[in-house]
C-alpha positions as CSV (number, residue, x, y, z in Angstrom):
1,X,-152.8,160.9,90.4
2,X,-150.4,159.0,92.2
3,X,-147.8,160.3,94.8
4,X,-144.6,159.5,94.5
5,X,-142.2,158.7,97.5
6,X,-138.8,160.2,97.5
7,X,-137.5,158.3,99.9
8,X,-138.3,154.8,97.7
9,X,-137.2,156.7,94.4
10,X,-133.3,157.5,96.6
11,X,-133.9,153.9,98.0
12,X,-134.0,152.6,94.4
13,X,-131.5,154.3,93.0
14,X,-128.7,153.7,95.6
15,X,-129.7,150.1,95.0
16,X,-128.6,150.2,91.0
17,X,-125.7,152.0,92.0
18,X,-124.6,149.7,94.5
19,X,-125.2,147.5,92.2
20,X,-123.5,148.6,89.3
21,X,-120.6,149.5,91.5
22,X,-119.9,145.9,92.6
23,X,-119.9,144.6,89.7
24,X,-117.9,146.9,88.1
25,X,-115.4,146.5,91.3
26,X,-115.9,143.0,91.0
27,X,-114.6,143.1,87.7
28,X,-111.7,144.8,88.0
29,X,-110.4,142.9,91.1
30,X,-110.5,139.6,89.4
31,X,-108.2,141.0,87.1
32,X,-104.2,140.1,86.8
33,X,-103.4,143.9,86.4
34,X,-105.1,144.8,89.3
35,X,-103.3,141.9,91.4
36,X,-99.9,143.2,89.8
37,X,-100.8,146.6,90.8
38,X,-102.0,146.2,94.4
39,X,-98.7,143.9,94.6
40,X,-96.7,146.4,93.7
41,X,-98.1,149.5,95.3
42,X,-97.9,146.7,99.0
43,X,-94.0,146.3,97.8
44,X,-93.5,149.9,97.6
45,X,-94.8,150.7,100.4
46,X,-93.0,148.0,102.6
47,X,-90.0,149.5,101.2
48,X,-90.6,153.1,102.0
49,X,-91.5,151.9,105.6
50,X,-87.8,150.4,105.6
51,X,-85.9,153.6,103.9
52,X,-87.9,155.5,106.9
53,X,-86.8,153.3,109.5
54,X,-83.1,153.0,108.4
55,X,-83.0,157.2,108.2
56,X,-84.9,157.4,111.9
57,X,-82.1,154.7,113.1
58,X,-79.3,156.7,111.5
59,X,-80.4,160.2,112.7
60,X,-80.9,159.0,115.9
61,X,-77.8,157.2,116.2
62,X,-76.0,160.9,114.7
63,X,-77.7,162.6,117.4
64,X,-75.9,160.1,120.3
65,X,-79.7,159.2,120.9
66,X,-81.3,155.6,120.9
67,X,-83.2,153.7,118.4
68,X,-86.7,152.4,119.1
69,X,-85.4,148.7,119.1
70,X,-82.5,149.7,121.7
71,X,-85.1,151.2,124.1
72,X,-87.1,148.1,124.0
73,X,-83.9,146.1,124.4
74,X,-83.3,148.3,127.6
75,X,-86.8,148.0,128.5
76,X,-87.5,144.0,128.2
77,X,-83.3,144.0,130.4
78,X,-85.2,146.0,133.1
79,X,-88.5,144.4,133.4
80,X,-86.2,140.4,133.4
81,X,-83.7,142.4,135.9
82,X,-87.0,144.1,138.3
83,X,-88.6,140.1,138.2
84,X,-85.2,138.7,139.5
85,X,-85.3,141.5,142.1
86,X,-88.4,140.5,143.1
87,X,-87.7,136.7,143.7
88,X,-85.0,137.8,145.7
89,X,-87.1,140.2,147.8
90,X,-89.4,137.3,148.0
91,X,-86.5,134.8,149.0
92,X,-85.7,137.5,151.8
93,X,-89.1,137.2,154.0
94,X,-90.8,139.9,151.7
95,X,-90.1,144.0,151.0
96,X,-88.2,145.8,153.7
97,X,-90.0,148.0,155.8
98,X,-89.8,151.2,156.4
99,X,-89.1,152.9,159.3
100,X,-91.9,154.4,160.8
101,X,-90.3,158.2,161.5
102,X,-92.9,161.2,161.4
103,X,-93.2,162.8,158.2
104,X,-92.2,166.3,158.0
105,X,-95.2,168.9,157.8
106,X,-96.1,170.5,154.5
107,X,-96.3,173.8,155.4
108,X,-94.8,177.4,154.0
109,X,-93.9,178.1,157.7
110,X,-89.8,176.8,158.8
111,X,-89.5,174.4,161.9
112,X,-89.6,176.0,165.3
113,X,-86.6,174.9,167.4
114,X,-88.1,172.5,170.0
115,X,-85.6,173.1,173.2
């Protein structure tokens, strides 16, 4: 009598059906229908993607609100006007100081006249 591992037996079977399912799916890859298809189903998606973005842009733009490509535009103008800020600063002897008054005390209680 012989025992019998179930662990080898699932071992051996997931092995055929690996196998089995990559040649099957190796199959139907190579095939022109399958290219036409994933071509298509890439083509419809891109174009869905595009009807999206145009509807966002135009909702947006009913709304008086921006677009995602006019915040970016305001955000690349800051960061190029912040760097030319910076030069100057730099051109200036550094970042003005502060002056070096006492902060005022963060407490509930109001300021007692000092007199």
């Amino acid at each position: 009598m012989t025992s019998t591992d179930p662990a080898a037996m699932f071992r051996d079977m997931l092995g055929e059906w690996e196998k089995l399912a990559n040649s099957l799916g190796g199959g139907v890859a190579k095939s022109d229908e399958f290219s036409r298809l994933m071509h298509g189903a890439t083509a419809a998606q891109m174009n869905t993607q595009e009807a999206i973005s145009g509807m966002m842009t135009r909702a947006l733009a009913a709304a008086n609100m921006p677009s995602r490509t006019e915040i970016e535009d305001l955000s690349a103008r800051l960061a190029r006007m912040e760097a030319t800020l910076g030069r100057i600063e730099d051109q200036l002897g550094g970042s003005p100081e502060r002056a070096n008054r006492p902060k005022p005390s963060r407490t509930r209680k109001p300021p007692t006249a000092k007199g």
